[in-house]
N, C-alpha and C positions, 0 to 999 in steps of 0.2 A: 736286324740288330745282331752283331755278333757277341758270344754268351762270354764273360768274363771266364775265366780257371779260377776259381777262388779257393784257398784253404781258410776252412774257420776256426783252425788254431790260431791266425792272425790275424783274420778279418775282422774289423768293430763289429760287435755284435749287441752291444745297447739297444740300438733303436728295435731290431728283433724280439729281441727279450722285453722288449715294455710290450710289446702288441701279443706276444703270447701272454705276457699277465694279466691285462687287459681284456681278453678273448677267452679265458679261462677264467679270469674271477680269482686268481691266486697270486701270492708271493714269491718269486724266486728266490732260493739260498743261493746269491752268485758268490758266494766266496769257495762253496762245495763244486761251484761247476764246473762239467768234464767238457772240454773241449775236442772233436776231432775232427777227422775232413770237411765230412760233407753236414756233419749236425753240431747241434753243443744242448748238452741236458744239467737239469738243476733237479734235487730237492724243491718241494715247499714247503709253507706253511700249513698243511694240511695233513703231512706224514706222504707225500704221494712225489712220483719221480714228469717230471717236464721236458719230452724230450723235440728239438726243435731241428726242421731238415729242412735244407737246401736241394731244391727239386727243380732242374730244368724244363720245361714246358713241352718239349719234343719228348722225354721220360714220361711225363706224366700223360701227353696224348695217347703212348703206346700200352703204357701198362696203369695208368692212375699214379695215384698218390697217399691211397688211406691203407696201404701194407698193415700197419699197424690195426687201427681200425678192424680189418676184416679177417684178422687173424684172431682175434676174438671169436669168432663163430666156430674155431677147433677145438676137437676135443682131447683130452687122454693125453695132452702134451703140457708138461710141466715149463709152463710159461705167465711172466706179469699179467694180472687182468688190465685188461682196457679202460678206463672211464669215461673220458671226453677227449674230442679236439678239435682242431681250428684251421682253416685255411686262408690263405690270400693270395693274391701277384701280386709280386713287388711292382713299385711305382717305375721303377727303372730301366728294367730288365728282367729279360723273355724266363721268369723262375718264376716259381711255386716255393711259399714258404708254408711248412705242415706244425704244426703243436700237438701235441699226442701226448696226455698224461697218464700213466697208469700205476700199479702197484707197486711201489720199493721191491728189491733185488732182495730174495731173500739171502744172499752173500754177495761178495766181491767175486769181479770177474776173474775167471780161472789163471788167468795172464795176458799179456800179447799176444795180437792178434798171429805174431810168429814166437814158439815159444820156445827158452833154451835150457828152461828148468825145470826136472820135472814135477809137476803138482804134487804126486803120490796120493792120487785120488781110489775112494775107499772102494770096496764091491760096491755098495748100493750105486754108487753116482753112477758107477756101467750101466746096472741095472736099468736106471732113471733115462740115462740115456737111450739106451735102446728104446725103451715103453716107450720113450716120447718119440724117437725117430721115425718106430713103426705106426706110431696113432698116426704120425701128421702122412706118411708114403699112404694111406686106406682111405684119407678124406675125399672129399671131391673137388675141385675148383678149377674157374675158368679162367684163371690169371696164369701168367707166362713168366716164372721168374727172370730176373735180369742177375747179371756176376760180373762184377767191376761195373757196375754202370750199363752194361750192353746186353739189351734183352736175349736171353738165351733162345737161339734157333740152331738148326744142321748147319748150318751156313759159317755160322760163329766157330762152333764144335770143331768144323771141320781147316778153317781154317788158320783156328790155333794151333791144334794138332799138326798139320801138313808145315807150318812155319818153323819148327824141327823136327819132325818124323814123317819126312814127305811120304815115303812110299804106305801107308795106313790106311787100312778101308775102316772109314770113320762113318757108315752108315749107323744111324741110330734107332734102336725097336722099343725100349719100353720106356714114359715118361710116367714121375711121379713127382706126386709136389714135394717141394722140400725149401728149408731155409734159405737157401740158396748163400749166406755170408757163414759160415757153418764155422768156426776156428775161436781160440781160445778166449779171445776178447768179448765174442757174444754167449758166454757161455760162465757161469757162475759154479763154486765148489769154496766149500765143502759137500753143500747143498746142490742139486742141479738145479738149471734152472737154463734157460734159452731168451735169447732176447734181441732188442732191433730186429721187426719184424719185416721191416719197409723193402726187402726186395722179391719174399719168398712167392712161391705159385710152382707151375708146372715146369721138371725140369729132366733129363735124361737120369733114369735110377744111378745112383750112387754119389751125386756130386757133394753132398754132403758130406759123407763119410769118406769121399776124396778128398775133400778141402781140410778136415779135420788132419787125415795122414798128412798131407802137406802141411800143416802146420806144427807138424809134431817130428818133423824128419832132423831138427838138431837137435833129437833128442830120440835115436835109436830104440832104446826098449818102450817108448809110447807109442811111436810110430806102429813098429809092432805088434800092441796093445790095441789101437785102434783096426789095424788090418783086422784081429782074431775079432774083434767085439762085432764089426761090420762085415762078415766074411763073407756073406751070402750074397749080400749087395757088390763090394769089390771084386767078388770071382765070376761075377756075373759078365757078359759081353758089353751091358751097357757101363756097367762097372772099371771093366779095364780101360774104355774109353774113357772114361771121367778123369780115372787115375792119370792118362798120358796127359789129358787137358789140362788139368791142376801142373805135370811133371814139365808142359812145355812152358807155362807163364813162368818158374822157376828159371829152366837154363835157356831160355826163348832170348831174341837178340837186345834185349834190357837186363838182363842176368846180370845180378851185382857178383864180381868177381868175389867177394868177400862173404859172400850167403852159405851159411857153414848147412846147408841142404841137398847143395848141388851135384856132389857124388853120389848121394843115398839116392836121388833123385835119377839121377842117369842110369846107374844101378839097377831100379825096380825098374823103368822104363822098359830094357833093353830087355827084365825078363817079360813084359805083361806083352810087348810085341811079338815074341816069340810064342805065349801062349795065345795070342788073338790067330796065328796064323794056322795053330792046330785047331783053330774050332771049326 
């Protein structure tokens, strides 16, 4: 059976949302709910957040499906507690649908997931962010995060990278777990807070704090800001590589002419190749 493209900013999503109520024992506020690709999450009547994902069956063979769930068991990362949730197959077609309720945001998300303004986020949020970066890079787990969809392997790595910067020795040495969706949309302020757990696991040091840069590149002094805050990680060999991964999905042959990133992006590129070939 082949898998539909579905976006659930437009897909019915009724019949969904009754079976996570249902499965849950709770209310949905559908008038507060956030719609996007691949999920749609509510409020309930309990003070607690429902959030509801669309999972393809060949994703969830490779990597599962309780991201959330078992990110619960970290520590020292300022993130929603877990409480409950729910699985099923749909009757239709080859997906997995997940329910995952956990603790209210203690804020609103920092921005889009690409951001063009700058938040003007305080010291401590740095602060928060880092603690929580480094707790989650120190834990242990056998899970393989995935980014866009496609479980992260050398294979991937390498031939994103090589699809505009062919000549790159895109060999990779150190993996660490990480969020693997890392950008402003999962990420809360004034308050930190991290969140949408459902892709994180093991991934090449620094993809986090690459993705973060990249979503911070139409906005120069953050970009910046996160380079200085992550410096350890992006200066790192696995680091530079990350940076070009994030820099080739930017100007890569889907590159909106119109993506106010794409200079900053070619930019750093051209210097992190140049330092990859003094190492």
């Amino acid at each position: 059976m082949t898998l539909r493209s579905v976006d659930l900013r437009e897909e019915p999503v009724g019949p969904v949302l009754a079976r996570a109520q249902q499965s849950l024992g709770t209310e949905l506020d559908r008038e507060n709910m956030v719609r996007k690709r691949r999920s749609v999450g509510a409020p309930t009547g309990r003070g607690t957040w429902v959030r509801v994902e669309r999972r393809s069956l060949d994703r969830v063979g490779v990597q599962g499906a309780d991201g959330t769930a078992s990110a619960e068991a970290l520590s020292g990362i300022a993130k929603p507690r877990w409480f409950a949730g729910a699985a099923w197959r749909d009757e239709l077609e080859p997906v997995m649908w997940r329910a995952d309720e956990t603790e209210l945001l203690p804020a609103a998300p920092a921005g889009s997931a690409v951001i063009t303004k700058d938040p003007s986020l305080l010291g401590r949020w740095w602060v928060e962010m880092n603690r929580s970066l480094d707790a989650l890079a120190a834990q242990p787990t056998n899970r393989i995060a995935s980014a866009d969809t496609q479980t992260l392997t050398q294979d991937l790595v390498t031939a994103t990278i090589r699809a505009v910067f062919p000549s790159v020795d895109t060999a990779l040495g150190e993996w660490r777990p990480a969020h693997a969706d890392f950008n402003w949309a999962n990420v809360t302020a004034p308050v930190f807070c991290v969140f949408d757990w459902e892709d994180w696991g093991m991934a090449p040091r620094g993809l986090d704090a690459a993705n973060l840069w990249g979503a911070s590149l139409a906005v120069p002094a953050l970009a910046d800001r996160v380079r200085r805050e992550r410096r350890a990680d992006l200066e790192s060999r696995d680091g530079r590589l990350m940076t070009l991964f994030v820099a080739a999905k930017i100007l890569g042959p889907h590159a909106d002419p119109n993506d106010p990133r794409l200079g900053a992006a070619r930019e750093r590129a051209q210097r992190v190749m140049k330092d990859l070939q003094s190492l």
